[in-house]
N, C-alpha and C positions, 0 to 999 in steps of 0.2 A: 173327629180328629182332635188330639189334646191341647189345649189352648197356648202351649210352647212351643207349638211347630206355626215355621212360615210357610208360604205353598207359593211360589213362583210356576210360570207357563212359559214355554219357549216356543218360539213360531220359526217354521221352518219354509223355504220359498221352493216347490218340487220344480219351478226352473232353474236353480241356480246350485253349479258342478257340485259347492262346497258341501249346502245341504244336503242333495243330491247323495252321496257320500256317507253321511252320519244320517239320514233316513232309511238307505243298506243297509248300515251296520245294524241299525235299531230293528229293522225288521227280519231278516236275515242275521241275525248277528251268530259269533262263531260259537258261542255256547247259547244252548236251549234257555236255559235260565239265564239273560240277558237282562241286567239290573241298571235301567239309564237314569235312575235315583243315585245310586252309585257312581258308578260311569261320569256323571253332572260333577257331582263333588268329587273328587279325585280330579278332575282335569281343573276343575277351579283354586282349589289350593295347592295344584302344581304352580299354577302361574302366582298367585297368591306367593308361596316361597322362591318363587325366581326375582320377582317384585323386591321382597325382602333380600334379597340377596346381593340386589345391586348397589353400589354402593358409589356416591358421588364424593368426589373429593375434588380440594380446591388448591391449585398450586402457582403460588404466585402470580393472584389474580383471575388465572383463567381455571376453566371446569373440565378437571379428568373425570369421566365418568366410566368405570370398573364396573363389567358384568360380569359374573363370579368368582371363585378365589383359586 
């Protein structure tokens, strides 16, 4: 492995609905070439730019908080 790469591990609980669910898809999933290296990243800089997106503002005193535009 090239000494630029991080390697994270995800643990998954086979009782519980959510995992449940995204351990389907990953095993089963709807294309043969099922890439959850992908799939990881993509759903994390989704949320990453909704994060960015939000945007807090302050008006007279108190906090409007605006989720997207």
């Amino acid at each position: 492995m090239s000494e630029n790469k991080v390697r994270k591990t995800v643990s998954m609980n086979k009782t519980n609905p959510d995992d449940q669910k995204i351990l389907k898809r990953i095993k089963y999933g709807e294309d043969e070439k099922f890439n959850f290296n992908d799939f990881a990243r993509e759903a994390m800089l989704e949320k990453i730019r909704r994060e960015e997106i939000a945007v807090i503002k302050s008006n007279g005193g108190g906090i409007k908080i605006v989720v997207g535009r």
